[in-house]
C-alpha positions in Angstrom: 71.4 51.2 14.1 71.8 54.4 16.4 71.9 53.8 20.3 72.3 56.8 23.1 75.0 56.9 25.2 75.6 58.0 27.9 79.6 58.9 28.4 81.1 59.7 31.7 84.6 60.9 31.3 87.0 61.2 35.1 90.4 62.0 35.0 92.3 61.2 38.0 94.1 63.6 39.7 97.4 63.5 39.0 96.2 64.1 35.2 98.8 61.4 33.9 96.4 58.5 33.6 94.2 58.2 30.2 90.2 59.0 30.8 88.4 56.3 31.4 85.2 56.3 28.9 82.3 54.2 30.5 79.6 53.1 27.4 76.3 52.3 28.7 74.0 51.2 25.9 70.2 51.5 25.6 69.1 48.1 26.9 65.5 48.2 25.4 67.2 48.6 21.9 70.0 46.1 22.5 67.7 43.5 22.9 65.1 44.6 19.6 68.6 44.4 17.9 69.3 40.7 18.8 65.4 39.9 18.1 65.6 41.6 15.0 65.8 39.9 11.8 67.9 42.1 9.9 72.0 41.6 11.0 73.0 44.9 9.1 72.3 47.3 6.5 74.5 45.5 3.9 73.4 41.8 4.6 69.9 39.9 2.9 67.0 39.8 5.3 67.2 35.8 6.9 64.1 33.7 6.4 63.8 30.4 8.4 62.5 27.1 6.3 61.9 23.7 7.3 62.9 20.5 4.7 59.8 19.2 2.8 59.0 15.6 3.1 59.9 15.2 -0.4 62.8 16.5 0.1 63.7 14.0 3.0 62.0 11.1 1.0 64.8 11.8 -1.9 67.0 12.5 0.5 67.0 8.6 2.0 66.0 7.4 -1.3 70.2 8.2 -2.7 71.1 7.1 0.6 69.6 3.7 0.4 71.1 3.3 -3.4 74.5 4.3 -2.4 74.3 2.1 0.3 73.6 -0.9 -2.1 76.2 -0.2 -4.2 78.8 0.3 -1.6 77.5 -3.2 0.4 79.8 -5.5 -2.1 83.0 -3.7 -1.4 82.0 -3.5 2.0 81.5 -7.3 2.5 84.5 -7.8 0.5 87.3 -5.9 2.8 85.4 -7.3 5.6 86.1 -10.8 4.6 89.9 -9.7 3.3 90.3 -8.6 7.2 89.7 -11.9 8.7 92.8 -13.7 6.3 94.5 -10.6 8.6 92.6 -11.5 12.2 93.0 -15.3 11.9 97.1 -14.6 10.6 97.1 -12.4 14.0 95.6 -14.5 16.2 97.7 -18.1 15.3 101.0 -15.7 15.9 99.9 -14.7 19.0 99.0 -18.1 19.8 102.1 -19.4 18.6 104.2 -16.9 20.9 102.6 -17.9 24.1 102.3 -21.6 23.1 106.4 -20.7 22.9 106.2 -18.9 26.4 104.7 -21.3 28.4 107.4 -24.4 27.4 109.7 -22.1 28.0 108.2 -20.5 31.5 106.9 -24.4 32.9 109.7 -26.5 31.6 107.2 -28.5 29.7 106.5 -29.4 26.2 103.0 -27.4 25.0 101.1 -28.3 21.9 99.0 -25.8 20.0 95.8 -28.0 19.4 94.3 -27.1 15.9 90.9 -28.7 15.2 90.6 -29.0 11.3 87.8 -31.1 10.6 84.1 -30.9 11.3 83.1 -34.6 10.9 85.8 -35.5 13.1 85.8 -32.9 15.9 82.2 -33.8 16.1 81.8 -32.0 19.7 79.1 -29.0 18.8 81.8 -27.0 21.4 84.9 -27.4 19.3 83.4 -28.0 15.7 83.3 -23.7 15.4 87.1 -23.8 15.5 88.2 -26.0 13.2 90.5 -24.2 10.5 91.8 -21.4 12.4 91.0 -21.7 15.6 93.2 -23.5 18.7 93.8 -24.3 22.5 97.3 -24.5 24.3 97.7 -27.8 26.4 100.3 -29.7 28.1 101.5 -33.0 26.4 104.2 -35.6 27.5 106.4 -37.8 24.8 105.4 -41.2 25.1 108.1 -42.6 23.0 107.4 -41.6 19.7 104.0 -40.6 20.7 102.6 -37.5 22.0 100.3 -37.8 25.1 97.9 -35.0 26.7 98.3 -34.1 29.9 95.9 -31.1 30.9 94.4 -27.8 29.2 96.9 -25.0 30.2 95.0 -22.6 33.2 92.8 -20.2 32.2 93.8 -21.0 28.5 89.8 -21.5 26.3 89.4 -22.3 22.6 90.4 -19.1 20.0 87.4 -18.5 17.8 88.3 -19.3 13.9 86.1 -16.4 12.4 84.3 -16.9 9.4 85.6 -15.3 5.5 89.1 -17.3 5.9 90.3 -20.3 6.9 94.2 -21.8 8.1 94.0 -24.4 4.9 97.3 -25.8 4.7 100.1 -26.3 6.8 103.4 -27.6 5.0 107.5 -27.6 5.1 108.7 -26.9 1.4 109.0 -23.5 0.5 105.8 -21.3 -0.6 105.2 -19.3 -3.7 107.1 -15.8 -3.9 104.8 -13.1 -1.8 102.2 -11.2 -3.9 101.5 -14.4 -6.5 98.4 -16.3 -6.5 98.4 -19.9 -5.0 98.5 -22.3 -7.3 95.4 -25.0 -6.9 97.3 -28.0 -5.9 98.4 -25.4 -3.0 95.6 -25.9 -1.2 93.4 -28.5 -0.7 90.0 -27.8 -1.8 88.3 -31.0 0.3 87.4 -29.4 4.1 87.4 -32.9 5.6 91.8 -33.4 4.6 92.8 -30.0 4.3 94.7 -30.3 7.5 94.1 -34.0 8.7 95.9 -35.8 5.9 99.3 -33.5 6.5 101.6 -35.2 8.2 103.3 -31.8 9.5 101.5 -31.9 12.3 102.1 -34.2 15.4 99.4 -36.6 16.7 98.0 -36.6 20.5 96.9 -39.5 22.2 94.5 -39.5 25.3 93.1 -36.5 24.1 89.7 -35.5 26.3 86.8 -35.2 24.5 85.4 -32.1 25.0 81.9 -33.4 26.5 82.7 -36.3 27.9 85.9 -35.9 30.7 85.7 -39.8 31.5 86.6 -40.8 28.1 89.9 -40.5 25.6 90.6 -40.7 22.2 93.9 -39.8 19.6 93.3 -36.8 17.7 95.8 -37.4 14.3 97.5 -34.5 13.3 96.4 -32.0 15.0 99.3 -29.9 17.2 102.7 -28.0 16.9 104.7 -28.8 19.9 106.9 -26.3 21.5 110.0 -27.6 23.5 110.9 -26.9 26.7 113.9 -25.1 25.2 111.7 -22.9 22.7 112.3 -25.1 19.9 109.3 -27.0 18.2 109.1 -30.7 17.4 109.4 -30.8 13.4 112.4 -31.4 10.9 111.5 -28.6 8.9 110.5 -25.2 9.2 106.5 -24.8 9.1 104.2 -22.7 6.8 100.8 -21.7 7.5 99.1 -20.9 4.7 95.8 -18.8 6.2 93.2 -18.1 2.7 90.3 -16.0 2.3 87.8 -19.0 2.0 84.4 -20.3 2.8 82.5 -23.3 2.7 80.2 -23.6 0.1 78.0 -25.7 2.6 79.6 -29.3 1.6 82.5 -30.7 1.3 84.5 -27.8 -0.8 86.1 -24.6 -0.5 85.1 -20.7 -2.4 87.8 -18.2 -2.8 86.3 -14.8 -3.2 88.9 -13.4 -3.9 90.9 -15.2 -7.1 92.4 -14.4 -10.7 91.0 -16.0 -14.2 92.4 -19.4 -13.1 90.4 -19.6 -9.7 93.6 -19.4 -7.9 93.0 -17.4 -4.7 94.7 -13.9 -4.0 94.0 -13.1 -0.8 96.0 -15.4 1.7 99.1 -14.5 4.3 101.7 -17.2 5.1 103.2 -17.5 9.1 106.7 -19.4 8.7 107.5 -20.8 12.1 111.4 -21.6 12.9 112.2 -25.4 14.1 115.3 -24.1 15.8 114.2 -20.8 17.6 110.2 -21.1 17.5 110.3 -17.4 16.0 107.2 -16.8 14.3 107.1 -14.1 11.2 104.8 -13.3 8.4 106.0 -14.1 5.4 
């Protein structure tokens, strides 16, 4: 496209500067060029067109079967992810449970609800298998007595896809093998209360009821003042991608041919130093 100029050459005195060109373009035809449809001489006229609805009905039509097919694998690495979260948050718990013997000079148990008949209070039953609360506790001999709920210190949620099934001393299965059956208990109601691994706490507060007391069996891991924690053996926490199948057993959704499950992490926790690692 042709546009008139108008050029205005100066040269300044001296004659040793360049001349200065001035362009002044034709502003009626700038603006028909930039309304104009056609970029250049070379280029394909540009035609604006709107989607059909049948093209947007097909459109969300692939979108709604890929979406299908993809909501399995979806559902599955979600579930895999809480093994990872629940693993996460009993280490962390762990550690503090480790820092505040240490800080207050006092023994602290890691209270761990594990079964829903029970931990019949509607408040606690949700973290059973996973979930926990930090507390004081005093020896009574060979018993373990509660004292009061460490401050600002509420119940961890125990989120549902995997649970904390086992707890035990003898040393697990190499890392990357399935568990074997007898591994883990497949009855909710003793998966952790019939392990004696855990330590027992008498005059325990029931959760709705302040005026009352009862002994929770085998429910806590006791940190020492000193870092340590109360047991003769090193611990094992198995955590399993698991789920209730509404009664009294357990589905892995995640196994091999022999309906051993796959998808687990194991937390071994050090008598000695309290050090917490995953396996």
């Amino acid at each position: 496209m042709k546009f008139s100029q108008k050029v205005v050459c100066g040269v300044l005195k001296n004659g040793n500067a360049p001349p200065i060109v001035h362009i002044r373009e034709n502003s009626q035809q700038w603006k028909q060029a930039e309304n104009d449809e056609t970029v250049g001489p070379d280029m394909n006229k540009r035609t604006k067109r709107n989607f059909t609805l049948i093209e947007l009905l097909v459109v969300m039509l692939l979108m709604g079967v890929l979406m299908t097919l993809m909501l399995p694998a979806f559902n599955r690495m979600i579930s895999g992810n809480k093994v990872d979260q629940i693993a996460s948050n009993l280490k962390l718990g762990l550690e503090q449970a480790q820092t505040q013997a240490i800080g207050n000079r006092r023994y602290v148990a890691l209270i761990l609800p594990h079964n829903n008949q029970v931990w019949s209070d509607a408040s606690v039953r949700n973290y059973c298998f996973g979930g926990f609360r930090l507390a004081f506790v005093t020896q009574n001999g060979t018993n373990w007595e509660f004292d009061e709920w460490i401050p600002e210190n509420t119940w961890k949620n125990s989120p549902n896809g995997a649970m904390l099934l086992k707890i035990d001393t003898a040393t697990p299965p190499a890392t990357g093998t399935a568990l074997a059956r007898n591994d883990i208990t497949t009855a909710l109601n003793t998966a952790l209360e019939g392990n004696n691994r855990l330590e027992s706490i008498s005059n325990y507060p029931p959760e709705n009821n302040p005026s009352g007391s009862t002994t929770r069996s085998n429910c806590a891991i006791i940190f020492t003042p000193y870092g340590g924690v109360e047991s003769s053996d090193d611990l094992y926490l198995y955590i399993v991608e698991a789920i209730s199948d509404g009664g009294n057993g357990i589905l892995f959704p995640t196994r091999d041919s022999q309906n051993r499950p796959t998808n687990y992490l194991i937390l071994s926790l050090n008598q000695f130093s309290g050090k917490v690692d995953f396996r």
